[in-house]
C-alpha positions, 0 to 999 in steps of 0.5 A, a space after each residue: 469495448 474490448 476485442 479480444 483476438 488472442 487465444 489464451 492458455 487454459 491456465 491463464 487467471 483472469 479476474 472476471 468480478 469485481 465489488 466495492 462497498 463505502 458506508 459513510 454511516 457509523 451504525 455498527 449494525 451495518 457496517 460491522 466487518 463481516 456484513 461490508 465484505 459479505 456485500 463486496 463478495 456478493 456484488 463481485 460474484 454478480 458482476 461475473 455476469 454467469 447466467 449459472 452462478 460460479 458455483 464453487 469456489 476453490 479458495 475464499 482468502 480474506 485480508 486481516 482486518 484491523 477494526 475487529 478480530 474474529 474467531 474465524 475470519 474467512 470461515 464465518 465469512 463462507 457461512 455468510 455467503 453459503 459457500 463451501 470452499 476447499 480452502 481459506 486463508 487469512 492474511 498477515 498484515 501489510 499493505 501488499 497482503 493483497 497482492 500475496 495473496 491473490 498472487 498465490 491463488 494466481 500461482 496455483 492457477 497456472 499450476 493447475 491446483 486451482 481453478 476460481 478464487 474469491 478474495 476480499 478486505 474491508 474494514 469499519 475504521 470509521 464507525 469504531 473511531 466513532 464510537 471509541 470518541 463517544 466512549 463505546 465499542 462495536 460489540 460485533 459477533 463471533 469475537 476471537 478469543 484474544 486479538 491476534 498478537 502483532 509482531 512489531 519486531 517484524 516491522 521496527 528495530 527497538 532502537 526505532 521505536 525507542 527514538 521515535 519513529 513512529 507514528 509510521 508517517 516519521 520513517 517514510 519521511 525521512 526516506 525523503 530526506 535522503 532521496 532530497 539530498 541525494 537529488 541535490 534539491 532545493 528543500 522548498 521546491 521538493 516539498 511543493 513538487 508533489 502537490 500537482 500530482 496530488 491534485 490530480 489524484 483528487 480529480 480522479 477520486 472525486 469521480 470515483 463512487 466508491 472514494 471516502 473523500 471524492 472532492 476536488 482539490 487545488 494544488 494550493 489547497 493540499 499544500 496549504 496547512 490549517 488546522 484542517 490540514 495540520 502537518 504532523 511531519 515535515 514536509 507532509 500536510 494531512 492532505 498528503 496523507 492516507 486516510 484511514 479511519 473508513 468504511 469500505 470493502 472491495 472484493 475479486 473473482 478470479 478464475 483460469 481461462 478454463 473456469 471463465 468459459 465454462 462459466 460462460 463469462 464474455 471475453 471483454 469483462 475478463 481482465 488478465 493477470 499478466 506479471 506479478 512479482 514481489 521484494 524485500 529490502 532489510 525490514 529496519 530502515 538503517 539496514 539498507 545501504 541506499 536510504 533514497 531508493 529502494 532496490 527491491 521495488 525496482 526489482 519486483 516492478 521489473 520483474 512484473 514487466 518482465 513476466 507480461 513482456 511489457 515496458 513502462 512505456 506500454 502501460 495506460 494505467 497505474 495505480 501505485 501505493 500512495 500512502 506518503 509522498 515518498 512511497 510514490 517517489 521511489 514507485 516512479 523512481 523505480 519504475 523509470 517514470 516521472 512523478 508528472 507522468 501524464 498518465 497520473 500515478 492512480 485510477 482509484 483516487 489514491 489513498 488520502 482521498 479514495 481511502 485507506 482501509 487498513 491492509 485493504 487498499 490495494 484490493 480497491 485498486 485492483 478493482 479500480 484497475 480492472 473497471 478501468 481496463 474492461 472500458 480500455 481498448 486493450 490496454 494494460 496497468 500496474 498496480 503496487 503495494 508495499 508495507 511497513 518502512 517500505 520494505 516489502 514490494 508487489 507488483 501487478 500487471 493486469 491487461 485486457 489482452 491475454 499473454 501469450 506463452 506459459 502462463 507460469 512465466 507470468 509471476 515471479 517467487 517472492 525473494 530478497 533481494 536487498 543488499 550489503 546489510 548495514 549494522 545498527 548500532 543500539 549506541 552511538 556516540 561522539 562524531 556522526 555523520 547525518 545520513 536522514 532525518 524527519 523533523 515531527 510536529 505538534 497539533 499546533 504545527 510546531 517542531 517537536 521532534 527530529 528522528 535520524 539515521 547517523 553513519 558512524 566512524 566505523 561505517 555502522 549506522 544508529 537512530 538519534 534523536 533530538 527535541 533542541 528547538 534551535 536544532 529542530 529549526 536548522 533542519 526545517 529550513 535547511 539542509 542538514 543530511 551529511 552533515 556532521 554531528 555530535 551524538 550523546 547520551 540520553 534518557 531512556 537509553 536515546 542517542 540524542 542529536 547535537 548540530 
């Protein structure tokens, strides 16, 4: 175990619970939202090990759920738990919706305004898939009077909806494209390079009681397609994919120095929140300048490092986003590490066999990490999260070992820190030149559709698309970035795409 020599400030946060919940069933009795993240916040306050109870809680902050919208969601979840905190929240939506909200209760910590946070996320993805393929719904209590409207002009530019970049899986792809030609790699070779580190991943999953898929794969297993394991882009397999439609909620305590020990909690179950930091580059994927790396990534990693004094290098543990391949390229680019790091790129299974609970994963992993760490001998992790076309960031870097100095020098204000904005063009036409490119397949597996990002002549970019077959062919089994290109009009106000 542990040994915990150092002596930390009072207002230094700790997670000191933790609690994850999977249900493989579809009755949506039991597996209705509310009841899986009663069930994650009522192992985390146990896992405390408070002989007194926490007693109150100052803040119960819940992350949006996707499988059923409630009227109010934190708020029926505190009658549930009989619990009376000072203040709620609810998140938006996001994959590092999490890591925001439990890096603001960190800030309030150290800032003195807060002493003991309860945060959680869950979602019954599987049971409503379940019931929608047999023509019903959940039906679930204490429903919100219309579903929250979702902005998706935070997320896509309409010329990216128009020309197809989703599903999401699309716009991640051919970030990989641009990081493939930038490398100057071999198409085949960067297609079966992730496969190991997959592998690994489901190694790691399979021992994980909490993991929606905890089976073993090979290598050759998750690259090989079949109808189980179709490729709905090039060069992603399904098993290269998050998978979301679970049951699974997870669930944190976090408290200031000061609340763990008046709570009596044992110096070795704390873990401490060391670095936190967050980035955005430009929402719209053809806005960035670089589309093979990500500026704001490097910049948020670097600064969560930075708020723990630690390097990469004195880390043991990551887990790192991992819904598409390219989401951990551009985490171990960022980080200055290799895909093949020896110390593995999860400590939860990652999210094509641990899980992906809608915005919810990055709890999972944090609970992951904080198990992982209480079993270390003082050892550190870093855990990040991104949403949307990669463009918002958040790192955290948790420790069994306290930090030292002002804990308010650990995190780091949420900022942009993306550079020389591109102008998107809604038309182009006439000569281009291909900047990135995804090519999307059927459920047959055949080239349906390629997406692209054009630079044109006056340094501006534009989307195209095209459904050519021969076209569709070159660019699966050649290199087609910097090439040029013709762009003409199509239907529905569509660049189309002409090798």
């Amino acid at each position: 175990m542990t040994s915990i020599s150092d002596s930390p400030s009072a207002r230094a946060p700790c997670v000191i619970g933790v609690g994850q919940v999977v249900s493989h069933t579809a009755d949506p009795e039991g597996t209705e939202p509310l009841e899986l993240w009663a069930q994650a916040c009522s192992l985390a306050l146990a896992d405390t090990r408070s002989g007194r109870g926490v007693g109150t809680i100052d803040t119960l902050s819940v992350v949006r759920c996707d499988s059923w919208s409630y009227d109010k969601p934190a708020q029926r979840l505190a009658e549930r738990l009989k619990l009376s905190p000072a203040h709620v929240a609810y998140s938006e939506l996001g994959g590092q919706q999490p890591q925001v909200l439990l890096h603001t209760l960190c800030d309030a910590i150290v800032a003195g305004r807060m002493d003991l946070g309860l945060i959680v996320s869950g979602e019954a993805l599987h049971t409503v898939d379940v019931m929608t393929r047999a023509g019903e719904q959940p039906g679930w209590g204490n429903p919100a009077p219309m579903t929250p409207p979702m902005n998706l002009d935070a997320f896509f530019h309409e010329s990216e909806l128009r020309h197809g970049m989703l599903p999401i899986m699309r716009s991640f792809a051919l970030r990989d494209s641009a990081r493939r030609a930038h490398l100057g790699s071999d198409g085949e070779d960067y297609a079966r390079e992730p496969a190991p580190t997959y592998a690994g991943m489901s190694d790691v999953a399979s021992t994980n009681p909490y993991a929606w898929h905890p089976v073993a794969r090979s290598a050759e297993e998750i690259m090989e397609v079949s109808a189980a394991n179709r490729m709905p882009v090039r060069p992603y397999p399904k098993l290269m994919m998050a998978s979301p439609k679970v049951n699974q909620a997870a669930a944190l305590v976090v408290a200031s120095e000061a609340r763990a020990n008046d709570l009596g909690i044992p110096p070795e179950h704390r873990v401490y929140l060391r670095g936190w930091s967050s980035a955005s580059d430009y929402p719209y994927v053809a806005e960035n300048e670089d589309l093979w790396r990500s500026r704001a990534m490097k910049d948020a990693g670097r600064r969560a490092l930075a708020g723990a004094g630690l390097g990469v290098d004195d880390l043991a543990y990551f887990d790192l986003y991992s819904c598409f391949p390219s989401s951990l390229r551009f985490a171990c680019d960022a980080l200055g590490r290799r895909l093949d790091d020896s110390r593995g790129v999860t400590v939860t299974g990652g999210m094509p066999y641990a899980g992906a609970p809608g915005s919810g994963y990055v709890t999972m992993a944090l609970a992951s990490m904080t198990q992982a760490l209480r079993e270390s001998d003082g050892a550190s992790g870093l855990v990040s999260g991104l949403s949307a076309q990669m463009a918002t960031h958040a790192f955290t870097l948790l420790s069994a070992r306290p930090g030292t100095g002002d804990p308010k020098a650990f995190g780091s204000p949420r900022q942009r820190t993306a550079e020389g904005r591109t102008p998107i063009r809604e038309e182009g036409r006439g000569v281009a030149v291909l900047e990135a490119y995804a090519v999307a397949c059927d459920y047959a597996g055949d080239n349906d559709i390629a997406v692209a990002v054009c630079r044109l002549p006056d340094e501006s970019r534009c989307y195209a698309q095209t459904r050519d077959a021969d076209a569709l062919g070159f660019l699966s089994s050649a290199e087609g970035v910097g090439r040029r290109v013709e762009l003409t009009s199509g239907e529905g106000g569509t660049n189309q795409l002409v090798l």
